[in-house]
VOLUM-295027 format. One record per residue: residue in one letter; x, y, z of N, C-alpha, C, O in turn. Coordinates in steps of 0.1 Angstrom, whole numbers, plus 5000, padded with zeros to 4 digits. Last residue first. Layout:
aXYZXYZXYZXYZ;...
***
This chain:
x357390796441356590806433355390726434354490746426;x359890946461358690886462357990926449357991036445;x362191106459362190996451360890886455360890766451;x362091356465362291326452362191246449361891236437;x360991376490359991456483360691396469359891386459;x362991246508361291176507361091206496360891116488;x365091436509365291326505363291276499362791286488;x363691636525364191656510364391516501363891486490;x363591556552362291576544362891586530362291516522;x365191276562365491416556364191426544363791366534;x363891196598364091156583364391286577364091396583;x365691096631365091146619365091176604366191196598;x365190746632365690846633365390966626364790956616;x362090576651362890626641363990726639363790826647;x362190566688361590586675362890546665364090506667;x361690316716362790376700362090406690361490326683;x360190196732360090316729361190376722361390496723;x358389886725360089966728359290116724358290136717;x357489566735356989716734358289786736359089766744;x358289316712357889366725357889506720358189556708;x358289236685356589206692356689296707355689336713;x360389386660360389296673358989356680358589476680;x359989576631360089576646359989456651359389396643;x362189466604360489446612360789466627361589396633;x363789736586363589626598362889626602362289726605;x364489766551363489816561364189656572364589546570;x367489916536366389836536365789866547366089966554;x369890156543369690036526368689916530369089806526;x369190426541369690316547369490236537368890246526;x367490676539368890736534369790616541370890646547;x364990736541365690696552367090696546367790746554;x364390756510363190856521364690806539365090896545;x365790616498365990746494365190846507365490956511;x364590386502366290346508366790526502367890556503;x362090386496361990386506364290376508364890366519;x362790276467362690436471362490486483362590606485;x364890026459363790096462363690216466364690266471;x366889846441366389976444365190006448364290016439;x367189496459366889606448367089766451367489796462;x367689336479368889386472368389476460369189526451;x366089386512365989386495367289406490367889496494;x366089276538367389286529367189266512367589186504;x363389246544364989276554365989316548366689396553;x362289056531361989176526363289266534363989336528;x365288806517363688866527363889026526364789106523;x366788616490366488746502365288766504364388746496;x366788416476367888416488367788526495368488556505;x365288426455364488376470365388356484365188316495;x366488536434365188586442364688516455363788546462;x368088296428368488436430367088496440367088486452;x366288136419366888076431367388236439367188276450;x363088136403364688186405365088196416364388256424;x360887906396361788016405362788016403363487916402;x359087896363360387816369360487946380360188056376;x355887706352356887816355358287796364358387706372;x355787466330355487536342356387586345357487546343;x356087266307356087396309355887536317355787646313;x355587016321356987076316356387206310355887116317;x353386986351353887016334355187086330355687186336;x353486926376354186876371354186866356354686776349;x351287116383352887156383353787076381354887126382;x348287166368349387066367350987126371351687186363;x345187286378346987326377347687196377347487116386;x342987186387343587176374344687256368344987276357;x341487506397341787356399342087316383341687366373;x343687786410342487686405342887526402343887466403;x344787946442345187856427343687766424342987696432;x344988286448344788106451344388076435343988126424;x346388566465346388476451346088366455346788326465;x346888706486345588706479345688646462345188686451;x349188626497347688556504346788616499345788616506;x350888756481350788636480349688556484349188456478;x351789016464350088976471349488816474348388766472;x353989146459353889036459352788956469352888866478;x353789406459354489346449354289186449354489116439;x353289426489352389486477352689436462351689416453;x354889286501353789256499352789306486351889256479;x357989286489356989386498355489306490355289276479;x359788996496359789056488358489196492357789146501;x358588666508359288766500358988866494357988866487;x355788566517356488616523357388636519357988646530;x356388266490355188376497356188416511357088336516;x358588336461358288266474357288336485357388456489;x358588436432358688496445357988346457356888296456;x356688286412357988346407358888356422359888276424;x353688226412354988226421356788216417357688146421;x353688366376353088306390354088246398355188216393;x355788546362354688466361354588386374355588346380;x357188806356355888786367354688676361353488686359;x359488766352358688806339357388816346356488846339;x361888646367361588836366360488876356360488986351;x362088416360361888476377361788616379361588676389;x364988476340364288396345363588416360364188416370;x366688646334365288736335364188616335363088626332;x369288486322368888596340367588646343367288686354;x368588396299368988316312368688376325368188326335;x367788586282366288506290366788366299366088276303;x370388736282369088796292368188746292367288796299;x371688466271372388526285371288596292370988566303;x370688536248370188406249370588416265369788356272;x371788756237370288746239370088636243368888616240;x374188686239373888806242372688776248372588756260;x374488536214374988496231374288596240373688546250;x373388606196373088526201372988486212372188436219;x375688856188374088936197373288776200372288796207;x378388746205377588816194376188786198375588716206;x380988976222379988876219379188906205379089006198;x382089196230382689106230382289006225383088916224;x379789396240380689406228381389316220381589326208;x378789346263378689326253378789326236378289276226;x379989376286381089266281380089276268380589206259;x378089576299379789566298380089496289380589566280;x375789386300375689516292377289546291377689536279;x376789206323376389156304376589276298377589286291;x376889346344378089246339377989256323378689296314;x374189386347374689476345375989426339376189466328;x372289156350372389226340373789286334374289266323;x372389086375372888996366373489016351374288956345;x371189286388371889256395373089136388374189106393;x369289326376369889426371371289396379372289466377;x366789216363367489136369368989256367369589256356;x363789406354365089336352365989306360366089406367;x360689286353361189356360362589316355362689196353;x357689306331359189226334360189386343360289506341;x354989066337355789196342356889186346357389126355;x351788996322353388996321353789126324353489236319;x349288886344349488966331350988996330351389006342;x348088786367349188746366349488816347350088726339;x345288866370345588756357346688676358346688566354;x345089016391344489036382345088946367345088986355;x347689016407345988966412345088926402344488826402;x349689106391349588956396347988916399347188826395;x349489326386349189276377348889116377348189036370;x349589426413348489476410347789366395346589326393;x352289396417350989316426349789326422348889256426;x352789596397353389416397352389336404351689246399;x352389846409351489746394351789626394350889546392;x353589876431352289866436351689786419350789696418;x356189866422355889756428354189766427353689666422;x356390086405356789946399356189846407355589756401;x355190266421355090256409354590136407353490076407;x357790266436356490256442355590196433355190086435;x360790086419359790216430358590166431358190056429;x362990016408361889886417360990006426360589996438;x363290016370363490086385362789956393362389846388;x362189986346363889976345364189996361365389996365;x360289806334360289896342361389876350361689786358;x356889696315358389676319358889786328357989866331;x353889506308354189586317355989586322356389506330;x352289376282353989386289353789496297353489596291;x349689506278349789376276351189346280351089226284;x348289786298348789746291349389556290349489486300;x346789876323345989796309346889756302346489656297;x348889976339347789836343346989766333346689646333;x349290186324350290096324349489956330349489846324;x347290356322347590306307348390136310348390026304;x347090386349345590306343346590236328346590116325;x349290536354348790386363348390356355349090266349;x349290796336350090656335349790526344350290426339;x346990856352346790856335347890736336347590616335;x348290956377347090806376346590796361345790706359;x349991146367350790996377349290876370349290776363;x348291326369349291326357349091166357348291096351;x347191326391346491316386347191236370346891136363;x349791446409349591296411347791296399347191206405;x350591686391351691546390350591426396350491316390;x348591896380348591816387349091656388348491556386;x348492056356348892146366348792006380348892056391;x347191856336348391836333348991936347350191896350;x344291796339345291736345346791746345347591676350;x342791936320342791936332342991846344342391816354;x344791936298344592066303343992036321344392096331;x344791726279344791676290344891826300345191796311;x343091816257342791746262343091676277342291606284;x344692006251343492056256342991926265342591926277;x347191856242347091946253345791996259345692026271;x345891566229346091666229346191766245345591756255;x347491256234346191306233346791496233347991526237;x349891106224348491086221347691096225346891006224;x351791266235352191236224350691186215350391226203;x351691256264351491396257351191376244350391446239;x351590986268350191026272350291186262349391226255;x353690856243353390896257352090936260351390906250;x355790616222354490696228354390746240354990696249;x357390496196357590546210356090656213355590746205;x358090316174356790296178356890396193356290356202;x361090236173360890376170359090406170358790516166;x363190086188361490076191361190246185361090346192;x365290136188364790016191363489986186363089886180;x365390446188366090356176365690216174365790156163;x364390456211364190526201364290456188363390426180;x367190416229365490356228364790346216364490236211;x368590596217369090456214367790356215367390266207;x367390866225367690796211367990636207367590576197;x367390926254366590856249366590816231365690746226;x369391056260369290946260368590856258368890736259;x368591296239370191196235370091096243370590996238;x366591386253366291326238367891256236367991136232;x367991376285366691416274366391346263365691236264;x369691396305370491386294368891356279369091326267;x367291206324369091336323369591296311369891186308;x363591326320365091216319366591296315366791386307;x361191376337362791446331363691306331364291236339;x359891056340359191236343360591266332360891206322;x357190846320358090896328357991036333357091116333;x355690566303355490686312356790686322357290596328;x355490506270356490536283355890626290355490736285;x354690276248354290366258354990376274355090306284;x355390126222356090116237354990256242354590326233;x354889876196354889976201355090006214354889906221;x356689666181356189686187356189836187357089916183;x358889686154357289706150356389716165355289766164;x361289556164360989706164359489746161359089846167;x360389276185360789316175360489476176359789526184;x361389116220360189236208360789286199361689366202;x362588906232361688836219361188966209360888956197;x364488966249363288906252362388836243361688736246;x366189136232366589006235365388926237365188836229;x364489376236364889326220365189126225364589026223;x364389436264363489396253363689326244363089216242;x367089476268366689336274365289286266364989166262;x367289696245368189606246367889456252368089356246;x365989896265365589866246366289736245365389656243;x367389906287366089876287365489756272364989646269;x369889996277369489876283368589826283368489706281;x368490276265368790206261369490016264369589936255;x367790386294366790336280367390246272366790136270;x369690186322369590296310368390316297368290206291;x368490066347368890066339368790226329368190336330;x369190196383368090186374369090176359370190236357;x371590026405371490096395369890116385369590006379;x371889806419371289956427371190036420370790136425;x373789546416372189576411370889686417369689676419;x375789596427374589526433373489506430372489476436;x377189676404377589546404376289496415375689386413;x376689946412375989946399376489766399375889716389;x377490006437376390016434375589916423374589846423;x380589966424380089896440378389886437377889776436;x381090156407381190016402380289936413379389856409;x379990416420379290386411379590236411378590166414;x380390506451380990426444380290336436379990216439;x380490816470379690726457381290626455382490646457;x380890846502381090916492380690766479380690646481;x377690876523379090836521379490866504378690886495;x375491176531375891056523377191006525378091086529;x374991396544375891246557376091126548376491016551;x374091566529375291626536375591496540376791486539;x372691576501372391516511374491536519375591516514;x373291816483372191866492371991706505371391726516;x375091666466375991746476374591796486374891806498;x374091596446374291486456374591546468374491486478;x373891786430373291776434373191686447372391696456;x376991796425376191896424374791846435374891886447;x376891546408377791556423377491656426377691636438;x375691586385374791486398376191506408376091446419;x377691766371376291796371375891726385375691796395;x379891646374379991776378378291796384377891826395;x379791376361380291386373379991516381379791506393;x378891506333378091426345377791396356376791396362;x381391596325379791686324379091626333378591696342;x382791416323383191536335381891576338381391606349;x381191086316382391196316382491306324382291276336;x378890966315378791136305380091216310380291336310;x378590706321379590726309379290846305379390866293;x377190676347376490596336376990676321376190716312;x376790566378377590636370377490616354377890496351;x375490586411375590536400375990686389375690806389;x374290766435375590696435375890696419376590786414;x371490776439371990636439373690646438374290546440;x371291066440371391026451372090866453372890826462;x371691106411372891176418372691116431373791086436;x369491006402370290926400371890976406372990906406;x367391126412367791016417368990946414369390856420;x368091376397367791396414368091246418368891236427;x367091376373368791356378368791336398369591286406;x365491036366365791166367367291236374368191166378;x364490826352365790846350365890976353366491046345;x361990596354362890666361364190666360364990576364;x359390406331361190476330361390596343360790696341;x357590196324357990286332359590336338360390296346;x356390066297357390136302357590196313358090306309;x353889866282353989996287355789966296356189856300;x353289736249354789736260354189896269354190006264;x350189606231351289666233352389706245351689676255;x348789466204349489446219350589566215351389596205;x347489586184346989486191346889456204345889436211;x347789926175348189796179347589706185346889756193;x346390186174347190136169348190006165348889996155;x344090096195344290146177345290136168345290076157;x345390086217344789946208344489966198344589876190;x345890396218347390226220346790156213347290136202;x343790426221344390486212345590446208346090456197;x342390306248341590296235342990346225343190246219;x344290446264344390286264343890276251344590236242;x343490716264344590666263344990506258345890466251;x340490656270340990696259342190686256342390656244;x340990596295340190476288340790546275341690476269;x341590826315342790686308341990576301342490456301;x339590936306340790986301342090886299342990876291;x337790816326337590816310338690876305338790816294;x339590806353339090726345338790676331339190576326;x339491106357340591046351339990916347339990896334;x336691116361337591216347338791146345339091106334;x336090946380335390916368336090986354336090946343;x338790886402337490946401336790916383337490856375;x339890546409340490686405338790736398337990666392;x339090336437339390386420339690546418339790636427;x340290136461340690226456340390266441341190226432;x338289896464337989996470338690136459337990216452;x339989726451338589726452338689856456339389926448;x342589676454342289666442340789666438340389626428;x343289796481343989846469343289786454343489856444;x341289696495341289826497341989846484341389906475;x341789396493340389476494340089636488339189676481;x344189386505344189386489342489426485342089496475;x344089446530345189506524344689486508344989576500;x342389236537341789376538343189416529342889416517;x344389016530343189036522342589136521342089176511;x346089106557346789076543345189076532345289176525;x344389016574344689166576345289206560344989306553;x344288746571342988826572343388936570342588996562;x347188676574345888616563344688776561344388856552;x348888896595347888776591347288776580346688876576;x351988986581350789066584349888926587350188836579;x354489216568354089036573352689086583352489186590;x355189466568355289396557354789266560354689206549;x353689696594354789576587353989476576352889436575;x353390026584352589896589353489786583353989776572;x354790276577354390246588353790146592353690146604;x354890336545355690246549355690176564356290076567;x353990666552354490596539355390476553356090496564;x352890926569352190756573352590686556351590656549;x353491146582354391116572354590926569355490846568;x351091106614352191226601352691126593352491006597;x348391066623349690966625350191056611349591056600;x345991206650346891216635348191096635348791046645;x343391066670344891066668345591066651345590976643;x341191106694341991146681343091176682343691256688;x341391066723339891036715339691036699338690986693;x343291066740342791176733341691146725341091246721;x343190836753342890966766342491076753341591166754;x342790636734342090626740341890756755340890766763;x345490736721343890716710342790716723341890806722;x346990606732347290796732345490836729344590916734;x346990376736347090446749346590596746345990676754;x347490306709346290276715345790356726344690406727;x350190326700348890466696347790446703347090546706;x351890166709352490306712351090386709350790496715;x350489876714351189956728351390146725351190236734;x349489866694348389866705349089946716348690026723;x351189906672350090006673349490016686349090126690;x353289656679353689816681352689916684352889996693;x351789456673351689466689351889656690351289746696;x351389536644349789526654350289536667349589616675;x354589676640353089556638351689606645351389716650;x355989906614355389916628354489796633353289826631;x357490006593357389876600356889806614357189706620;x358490296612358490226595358590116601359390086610;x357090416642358290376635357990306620356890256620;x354490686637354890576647355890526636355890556624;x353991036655354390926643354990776651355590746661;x350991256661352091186667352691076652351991046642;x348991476675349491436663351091326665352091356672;x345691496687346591426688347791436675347391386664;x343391706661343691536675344691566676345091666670;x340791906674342091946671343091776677343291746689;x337991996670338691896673339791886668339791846656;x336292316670336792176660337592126669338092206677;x332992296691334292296686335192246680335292116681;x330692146700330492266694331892376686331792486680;x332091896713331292046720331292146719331692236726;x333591876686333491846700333891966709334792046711;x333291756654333691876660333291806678332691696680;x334091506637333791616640333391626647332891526651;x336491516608336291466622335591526622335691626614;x335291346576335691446583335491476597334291456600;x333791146563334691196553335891296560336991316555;x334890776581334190876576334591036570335791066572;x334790456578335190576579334690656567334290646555;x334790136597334190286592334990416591335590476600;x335689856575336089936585334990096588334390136578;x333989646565335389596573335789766583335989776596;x331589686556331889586560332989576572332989516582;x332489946535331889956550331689836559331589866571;x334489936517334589906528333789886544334089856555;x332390076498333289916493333589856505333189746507;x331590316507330790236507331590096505331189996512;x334190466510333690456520332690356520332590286530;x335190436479335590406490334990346503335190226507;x332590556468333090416468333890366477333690256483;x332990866475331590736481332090656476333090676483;x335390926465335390876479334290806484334290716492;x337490806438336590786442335890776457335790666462;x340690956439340090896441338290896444337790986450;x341091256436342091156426340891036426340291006416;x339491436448339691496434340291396426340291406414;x339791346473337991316468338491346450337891296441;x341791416483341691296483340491266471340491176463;x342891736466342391646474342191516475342691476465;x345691856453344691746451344291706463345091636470;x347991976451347492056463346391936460346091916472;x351491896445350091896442349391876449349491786457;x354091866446353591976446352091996438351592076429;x356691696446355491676433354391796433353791816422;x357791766468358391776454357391826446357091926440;x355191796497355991746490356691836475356291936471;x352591896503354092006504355391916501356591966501;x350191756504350791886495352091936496352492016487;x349191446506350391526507350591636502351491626494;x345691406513347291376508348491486511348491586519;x344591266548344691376535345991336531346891276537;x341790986546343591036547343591186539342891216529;x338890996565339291046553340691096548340991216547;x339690856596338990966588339390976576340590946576;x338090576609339090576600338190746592337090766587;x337490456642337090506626337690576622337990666630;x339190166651338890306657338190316642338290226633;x341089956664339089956668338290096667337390136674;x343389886656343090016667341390006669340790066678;x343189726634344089706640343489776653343089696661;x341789946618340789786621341389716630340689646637;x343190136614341790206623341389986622340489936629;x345390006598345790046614344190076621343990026632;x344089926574343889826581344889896597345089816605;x343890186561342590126566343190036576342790056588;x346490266562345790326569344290276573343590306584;x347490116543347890086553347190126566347190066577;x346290246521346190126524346490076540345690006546;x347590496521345690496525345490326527344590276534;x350490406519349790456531348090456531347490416541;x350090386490350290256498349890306517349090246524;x349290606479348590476474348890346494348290286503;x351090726483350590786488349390686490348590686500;x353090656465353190626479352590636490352990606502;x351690716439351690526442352390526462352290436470;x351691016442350490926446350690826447350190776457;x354991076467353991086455352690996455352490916465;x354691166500355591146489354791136477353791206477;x352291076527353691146528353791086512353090986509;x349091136547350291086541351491126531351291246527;x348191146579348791206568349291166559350491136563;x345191056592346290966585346891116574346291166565;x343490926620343691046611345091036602346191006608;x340790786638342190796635342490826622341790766613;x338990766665338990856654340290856650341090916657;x336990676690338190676689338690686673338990576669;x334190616701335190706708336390716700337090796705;x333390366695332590496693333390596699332590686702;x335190136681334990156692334190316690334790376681;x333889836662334689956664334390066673333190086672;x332789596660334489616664334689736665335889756669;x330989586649331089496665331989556664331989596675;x331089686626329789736634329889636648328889606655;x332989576608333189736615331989736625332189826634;x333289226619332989326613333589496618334189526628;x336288986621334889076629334789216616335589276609;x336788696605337088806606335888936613334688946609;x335988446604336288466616336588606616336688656627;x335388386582334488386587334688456600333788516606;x337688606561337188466564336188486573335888606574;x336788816533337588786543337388626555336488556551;x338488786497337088766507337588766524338688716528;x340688766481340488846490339388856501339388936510;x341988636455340688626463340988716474342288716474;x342888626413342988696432341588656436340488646430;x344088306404343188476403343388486419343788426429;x345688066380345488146391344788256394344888336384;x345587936360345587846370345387946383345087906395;x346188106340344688036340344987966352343887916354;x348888126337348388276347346488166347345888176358;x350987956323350287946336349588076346349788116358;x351088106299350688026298350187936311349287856310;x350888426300351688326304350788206306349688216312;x351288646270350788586277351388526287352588536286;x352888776249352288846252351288796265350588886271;x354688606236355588736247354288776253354488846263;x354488256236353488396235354188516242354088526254;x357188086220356388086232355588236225355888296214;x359388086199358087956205357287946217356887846222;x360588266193361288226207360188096212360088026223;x361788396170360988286172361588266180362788236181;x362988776170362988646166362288566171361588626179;x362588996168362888996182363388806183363788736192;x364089236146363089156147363589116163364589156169;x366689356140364789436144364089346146363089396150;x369289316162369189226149366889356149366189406159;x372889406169370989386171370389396160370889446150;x375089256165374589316157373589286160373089176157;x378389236173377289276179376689366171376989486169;x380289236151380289116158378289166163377289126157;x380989396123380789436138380089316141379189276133;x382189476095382289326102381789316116382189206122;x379289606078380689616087380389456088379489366086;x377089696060378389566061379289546065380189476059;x375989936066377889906055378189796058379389766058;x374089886082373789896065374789906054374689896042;x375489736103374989656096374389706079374389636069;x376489996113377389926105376289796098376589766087;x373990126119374990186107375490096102375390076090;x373189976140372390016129373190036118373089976107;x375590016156375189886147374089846138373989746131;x375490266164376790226158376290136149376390156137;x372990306184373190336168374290296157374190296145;x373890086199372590026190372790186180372690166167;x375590186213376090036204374890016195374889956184;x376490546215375490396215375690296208376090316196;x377790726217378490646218377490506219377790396224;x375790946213376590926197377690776204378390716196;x374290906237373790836228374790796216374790696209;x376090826261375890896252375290836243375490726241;x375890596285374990676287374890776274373790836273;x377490396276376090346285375390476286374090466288;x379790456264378890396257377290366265376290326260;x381690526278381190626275379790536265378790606260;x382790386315382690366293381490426289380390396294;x382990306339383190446333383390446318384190506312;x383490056346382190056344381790196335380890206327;x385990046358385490006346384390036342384290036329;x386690376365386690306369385690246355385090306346;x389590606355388290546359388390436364389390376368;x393090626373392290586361390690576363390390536374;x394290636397393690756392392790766379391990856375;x395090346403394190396410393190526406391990546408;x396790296380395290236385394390256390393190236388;x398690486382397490506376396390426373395390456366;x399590396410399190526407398490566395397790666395;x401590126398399590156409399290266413398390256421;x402390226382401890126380400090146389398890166389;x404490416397403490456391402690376384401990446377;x405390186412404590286421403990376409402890416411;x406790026399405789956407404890066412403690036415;x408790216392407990166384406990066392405990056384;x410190176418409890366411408890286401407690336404;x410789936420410290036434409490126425408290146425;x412989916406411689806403410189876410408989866407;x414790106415414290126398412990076399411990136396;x415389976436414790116440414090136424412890176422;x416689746424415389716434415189856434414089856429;x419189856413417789786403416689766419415689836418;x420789966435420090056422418789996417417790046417;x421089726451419989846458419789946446418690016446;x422489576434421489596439419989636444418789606442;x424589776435423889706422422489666425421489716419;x425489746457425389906455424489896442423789986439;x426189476463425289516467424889636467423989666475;x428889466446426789406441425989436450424789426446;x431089516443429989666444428389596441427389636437;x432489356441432789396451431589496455431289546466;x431489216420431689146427431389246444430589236453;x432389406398430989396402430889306416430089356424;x435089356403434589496405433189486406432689556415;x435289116393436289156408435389316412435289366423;x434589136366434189056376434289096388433289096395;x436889306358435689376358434689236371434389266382;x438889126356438589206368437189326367436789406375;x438088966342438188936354438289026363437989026374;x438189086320436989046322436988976337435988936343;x440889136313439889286316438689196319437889276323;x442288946311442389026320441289076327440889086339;x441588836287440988746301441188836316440588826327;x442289046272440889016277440488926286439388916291;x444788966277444489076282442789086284442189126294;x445188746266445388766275444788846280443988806289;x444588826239443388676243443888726262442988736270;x446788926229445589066229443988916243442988936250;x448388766232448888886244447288936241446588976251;x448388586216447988546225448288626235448388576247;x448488756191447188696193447188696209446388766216;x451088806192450088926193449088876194448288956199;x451988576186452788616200451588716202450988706212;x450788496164450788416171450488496184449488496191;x452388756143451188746147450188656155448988686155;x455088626148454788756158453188776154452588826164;x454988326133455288376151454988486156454388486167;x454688466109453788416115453888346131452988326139;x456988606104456088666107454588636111453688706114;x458888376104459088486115457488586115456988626125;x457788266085457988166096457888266106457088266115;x458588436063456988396063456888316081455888336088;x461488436063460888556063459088516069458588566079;x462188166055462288216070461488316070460588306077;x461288206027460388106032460688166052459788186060;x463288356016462388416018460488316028459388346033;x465188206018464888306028463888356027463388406037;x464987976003464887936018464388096025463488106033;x464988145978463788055985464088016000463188036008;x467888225977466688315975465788245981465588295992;x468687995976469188065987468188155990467588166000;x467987935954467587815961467987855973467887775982;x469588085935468088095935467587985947466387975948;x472087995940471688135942470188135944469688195953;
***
């Protein structure tokens, strides 16, 4: 009985592990089912599959590059132009919390084993300018009939360069040279006579050798003499004068030449090239008031210091709405200089990265402060800035500030009375800062203007005295990425690029670059120059890959023509003028 019991209930276990078998292999079926034909279904519909995911890949590809395009652009980081976004106040702070901040301008300028304040090959060199034997005087050469009259055009350093240019066209033309008038109706809006900035009996007497001229035309047959008024093309040679003014000069007997900035080419003979430097570093002085006023200025720098950094800062808004350039103030900025940019009607439209990568951008103060510091100058130097309106005022000038809190100006150290009678007069203003900046021991300068150039040449003649121009074409990359680094690399990257930019002696290859800046045939070399000393000066390869043809700097002449460099006329005779120029343009950015 019990052994009947067990069998059955053992069949019972047999049967029900057959129907959980049979149910396995129906449910294993069916999913072979359902997966095959789901297969059979994609199969049939892959190309509806597809065309879904490729249209998807489509739709996301396109807002991909819709906000690339609508996004700033890189260079648009708020740190280059706010001050509360400045790296140099950030890193003041964080260095007094012990932040972990990587980039940390450091006050001192550190042991760089050289003199910041000298160049150790400037003794091998001075200016000469004498003229050679062969050169004819004013009293054979110049013709008794023929009187040439010189307007000239934009601020005093451009105004500087036209009276130069102007002696040597009357020595070119065989004519006598009348007394240039300056410019009144320009921006700068200073009514100053020639005789009120410059010294005129010196003038006239320094030169009497080489050219004659005299204070005022006069009169014929008892009548004033009304010349000739006519203009000749930017870059104009000796053949150009003889063929286009000579003809006029000789039926009219006087001839005005208008808006005379930039008119005589850049390449010039020996001889013509020494009168050019005759005139600008002899002849031309500034009358005896401003003179002792910029003595006092200079005297009150050396009071305070030993040595000291002059500055020349252009950061106004007028120019910087014309360059294009974009320098992190966001909508406010955009609004404000697009505003203004809008008075030049045939501009193309800006493209700050494009600009500001060609090195077309004037630095920021606080760049400025920055290539300094790297350079070697600790905060304890002192700086004397001459400038005009800077955009954005005291906030952008804080970061400077902060660098160099030694900050000075002509207002700052001498009194209003004191400069009372020169302050209703920009180009008097102007020759306070020439003198300070010519005296000073660094001469720096965030621009390549008139200014900038006419001191560089000026500093070269005269000692070769240090003048750091910045490499802004090299620069500007670094200032970007400088976050990313630490302030060694940093600083060790701007006395890699600012090699060839400190103005030590042939730095520039002769015939590069505007003569005035680069007074090549009035520099000769003394004896006992070793150029095979290892510490002789190095050229920068960068700088000598361009002619004056194709400056890649900023200059101010690319604001008066609204083109991006100067062309040397060709020796034959053409009757192609110039196009014409937008008076507005000239009046802002000539200084």
């Amino acid at each position: 009985m019990l052994k009947n019991l067990k069998q059955f209930i053992f069949s019972l276990k047999m049967r029900r592990k057959k129907r959980e078998r049979n149910n396995n292999n129906l449910l294993l079926h069916g999913s072979n089912d359902l997966f095959v034909g789901l297969n059979a279904i994609l199969w049939r519909k892959r190309h509806r599959v597809f065309s879904f995911i490729s249209a998807l890949s489509g739709c996301l590809l396109f807002v991909v590059f819709a906000f690339s395009v609508l996004s700033p652009p890189p260079t648009a980081t708020d740190h280059f132009f706010l001050a509360h976004h400045s790296s140099v106040v950030k890193e003041t702070e964080d260095v007094d919390s012990n932040s972990d901040t990587v980039f940390e301008v450091p006050a001192s300028g550190g042991n760089l084993g050289r003199d910041l304040w000298s160049s150790s090959q400037s003794k091998f060199y001075y200016g000469c300018s004498n003229a050679s034997k062969k050169f004819q005087t004013a009293d054979v050469k110049t013709h008794p009939n023929r009187y040439l009259l010189i307007a000239t055009s934009g601020g005093l350093n451009q105004q500087r360069t036209g009276i130069i240019d102007a002696v040597v066209a009357a020595y070119i033309l065989n004519a006598t040279l009348v007394i240039p008038k300056l410019d009144k109706q320009s921006y700068w809006k200073d009514n100053s006579e020639f005789a009120e900035i410059f010294d005129v009996d010196w003038f006239i007497s320094s030169l009497a050798r080489d050219v004659k001229i005299i204070k005022k035309l006069p009169s014929k047959g008892g009548k004033a003499w009304i010349p000739r008024s006519m203009r000749v093309p930017r870059k104009c040679n000796p053949t150009c004068y003889q063929t286009r003014v000579l003809p006029v000069l000789n039926k009219k007997q006087a001839v005005e030449l208008t808006k005379f900035d930039y008119r005589l080419s850049n390449r010039l003979e020996t001889d013509l090239q020494k009168l050019r430097c005759r005139v600008n570093y002899h002849a031309l002085r500034f009358t005896d008031p401003i003179l002792e006023m910029g003595k006092v200025l200079v005297d009150r720098m050396r009071k305070k210091a030993n040595h000291f950094i002059a500055l020349h800062l252009r950061f106004e808004p007028d120019m910087l709405a014309f360059s294009g350039c974009y320098y992190g103030g966001g909508k406010q900025e955009r609004v404000e200089l697009g505003t203004i940019r809008k008075r030049w009607k045939n501009l193309h439209a800006s493209n700050p990265e494009k600009v500001r990568r060609h090195g077309r951008c004037p630095l920021t103060p606080e760049e400025i402060g920055l290539m300094l510091r790297a350079s070697g100058f600790g905060s304890d130097v002192h700086v004397y800035v001459a400038s005009g309106e800077v955009y954005g005022g005291e906030e952008t000038l804080a970061p400077l500030k902060t660098l160099f809190p030694n900050f000075h100006s002509k207002e700052t150290i001498a009194t209003k009375e004191e400069l009372a009678a020169f302050s209703s007069f920009s180009g008097r203003m102007a020759a306070l800062d020439y003198i300070v900046c010519d005296e000073s021991d660094v001469f720096v300068t965030n621009n390549n203007g008139n200014m900038a150039r006419m001191l560089a040449g000026r500093r070269r003649y005269f000692g070769h005295k240090p003048t750091i121009r910045p490499n802004a074409k090299k620069l500007y990359r670094l200032f970007l990425d400088r976050n990313n680094m630490t302030w060694e690399e940093f600083a060790s990257k701007v006395r890699t690029y600012q090699i060839g930019f400190m103005g030590e002696p042939k730095e520039v290859k002769p015939g590069r670059g505007e003569f005035h800046e680069n007074p090549d045939s009035c520099i000769c070399q003394a004896k006992g120059d070793n150029n095979n000393s290892k510490d002789a000066f190095e050229t920068n390869d960068e700088q000598q890959q361009y002619s004056v043809e194709e400056d890649p700097d900023w200059i101010d002449i690319d604001y008066l023509d609204n083109v991006g460099g100067f062309k040397e006329l060709p020796n034959s005779d053409s009757n192609v003028f110039t196009k014409q120029e937008q008076p507005e343009v000239e009046e802002f950015f000539s200084d």
